[in-house]
N, C-alpha and C positions, 0 to 999 in steps of 0.2 A: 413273458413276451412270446410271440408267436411271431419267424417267420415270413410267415405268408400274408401273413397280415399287416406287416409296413410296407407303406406307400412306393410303389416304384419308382416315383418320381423324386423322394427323397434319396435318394443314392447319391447325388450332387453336395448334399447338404450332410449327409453321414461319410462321406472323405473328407470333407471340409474339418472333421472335428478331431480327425485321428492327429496322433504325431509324423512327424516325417519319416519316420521309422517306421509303425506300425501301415500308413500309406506306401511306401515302399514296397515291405512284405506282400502288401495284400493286391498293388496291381502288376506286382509282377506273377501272381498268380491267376494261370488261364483262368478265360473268363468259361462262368457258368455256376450252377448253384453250391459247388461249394465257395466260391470267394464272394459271391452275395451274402452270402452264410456265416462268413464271417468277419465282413464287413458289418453285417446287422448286429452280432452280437459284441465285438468291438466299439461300432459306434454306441450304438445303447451303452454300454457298460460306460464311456466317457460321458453322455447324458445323463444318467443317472449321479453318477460320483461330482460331475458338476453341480446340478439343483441342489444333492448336500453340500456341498464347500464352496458354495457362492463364486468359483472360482472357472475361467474358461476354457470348456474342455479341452480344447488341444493344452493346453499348460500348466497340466496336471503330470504331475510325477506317480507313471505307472511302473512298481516293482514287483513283476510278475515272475521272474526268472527262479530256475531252480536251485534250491538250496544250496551254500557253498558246505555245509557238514557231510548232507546224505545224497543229495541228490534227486531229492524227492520236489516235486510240485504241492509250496504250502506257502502259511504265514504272506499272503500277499498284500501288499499294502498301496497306496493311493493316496496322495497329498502329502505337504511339504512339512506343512507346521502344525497340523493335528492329522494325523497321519489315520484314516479308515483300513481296515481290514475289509476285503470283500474276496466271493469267493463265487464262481459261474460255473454250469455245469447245464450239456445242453444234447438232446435225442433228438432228430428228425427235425421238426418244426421247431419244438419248444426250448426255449430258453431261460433258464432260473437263474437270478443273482441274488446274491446275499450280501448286506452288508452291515458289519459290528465295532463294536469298539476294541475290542479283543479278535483276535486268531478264530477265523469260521471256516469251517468246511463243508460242503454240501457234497449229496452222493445221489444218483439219481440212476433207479431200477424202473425196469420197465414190468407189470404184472400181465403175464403171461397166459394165464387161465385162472378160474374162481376158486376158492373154496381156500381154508385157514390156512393151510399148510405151505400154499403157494404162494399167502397173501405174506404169511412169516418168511417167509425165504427172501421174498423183496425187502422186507423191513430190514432184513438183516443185511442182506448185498445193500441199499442204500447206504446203512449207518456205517460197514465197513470202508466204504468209498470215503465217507464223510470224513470220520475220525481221524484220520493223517494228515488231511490239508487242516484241521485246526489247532494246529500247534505250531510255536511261534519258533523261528528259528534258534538253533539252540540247544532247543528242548528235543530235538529228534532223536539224542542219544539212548541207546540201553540201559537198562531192562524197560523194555515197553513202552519208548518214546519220552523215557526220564521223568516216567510218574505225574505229567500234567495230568492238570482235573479240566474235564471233560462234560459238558451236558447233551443230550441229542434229543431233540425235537422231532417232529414230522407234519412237515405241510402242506394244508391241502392243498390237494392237484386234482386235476382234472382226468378222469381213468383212460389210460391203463398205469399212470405216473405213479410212483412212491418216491420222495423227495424227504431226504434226511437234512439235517439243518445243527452240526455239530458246534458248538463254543466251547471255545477256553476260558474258564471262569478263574483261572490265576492270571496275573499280572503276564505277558507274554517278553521270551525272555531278551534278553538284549543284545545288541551288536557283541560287546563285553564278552559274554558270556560264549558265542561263538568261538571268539579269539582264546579263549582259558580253554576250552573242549580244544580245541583245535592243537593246543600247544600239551596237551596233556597227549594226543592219540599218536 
């Protein structure tokens, strides 16, 4: 999603969907293009997670907050009773959402000039961005984020974007499993 490209006159209609919460946050933030900003990609993100879960955007359970093991931004989840993973990640205009059945991360470089060298240096800043937000709470622990398996993708984008697109292809780990980390540290 782009931005500059939703309707200004939907502004009415993208409060309309957020929580009381997330409306709160955002108009008590001066007005101007960063709280358009993200008002847009707040709103979208509850339009989207609604058309999947049939379910109406404001009364969707958004658990986006930071990990209670590390502290990190991941494993974010959306819905009550089949619970979605998704995961935003957003430069200037552009705004990318991801959404999986498992723990996803997205990492999003910006490519800077031409040629391999520069083109590998993005792939790699994406995919590191990526890798952390897709592990399920839990699983953050050491050595290496407690050895979840990992895939990384790369999607097209429109240049100068490189867009990493990480999942956890193991089972993501459980509330359970926090409380045993927690009570072991």
């Amino acid at each position: 999603m782009t931005i500059s490209e939703q309707d200004p006159s939907a502004v009415g209609m993208a409060v309309a969907v957020l929580s009381d919460e997330e409306r709160g946050t955002i108009t008590a933030m001066p007005p101007g293009t960063e709280r358009t900003g993200r008002l847009a990609v707040r709103a979208g993100l509850r339009l989207l997670l609604a058309a999947c879960q049939g379910e109406s955007p404001r009364h969707i359970v958004v658990s986006d907050g930071l990990c209670p093991r590390c502290g990190a931004a991941h494993d974010f989840t959306a819905g009550s009773e089949q619970p979605v993973y998704f995961s935003l990640v957003h430069d200037g205009d552009l705004v990318v959402y991801a959404l999986a059945e498992t723990a996803v991360g997205l990492g999003l470089a910006v490519l800077k000039q031409g040629g391999l060298p520069a083109l590998q240096a993005a792939r790699k800043s994406a995919r590191l961005e990526a890798n952390p937000r897709a592990l399920g709470r839990g699983c953050c622990g050491s050595p290496r984020a407690g050895g979840a398996i990992r895939s990384v993708a790369y999607a097209d984008m429109p240049a100068p974007y490189i867009v990493a697109v990480s999942n956890q292809e193991s089972p993501p780990c459980t509330q359970g499993s926090i409380d045993e980390d927690l009570k072991r540290d």
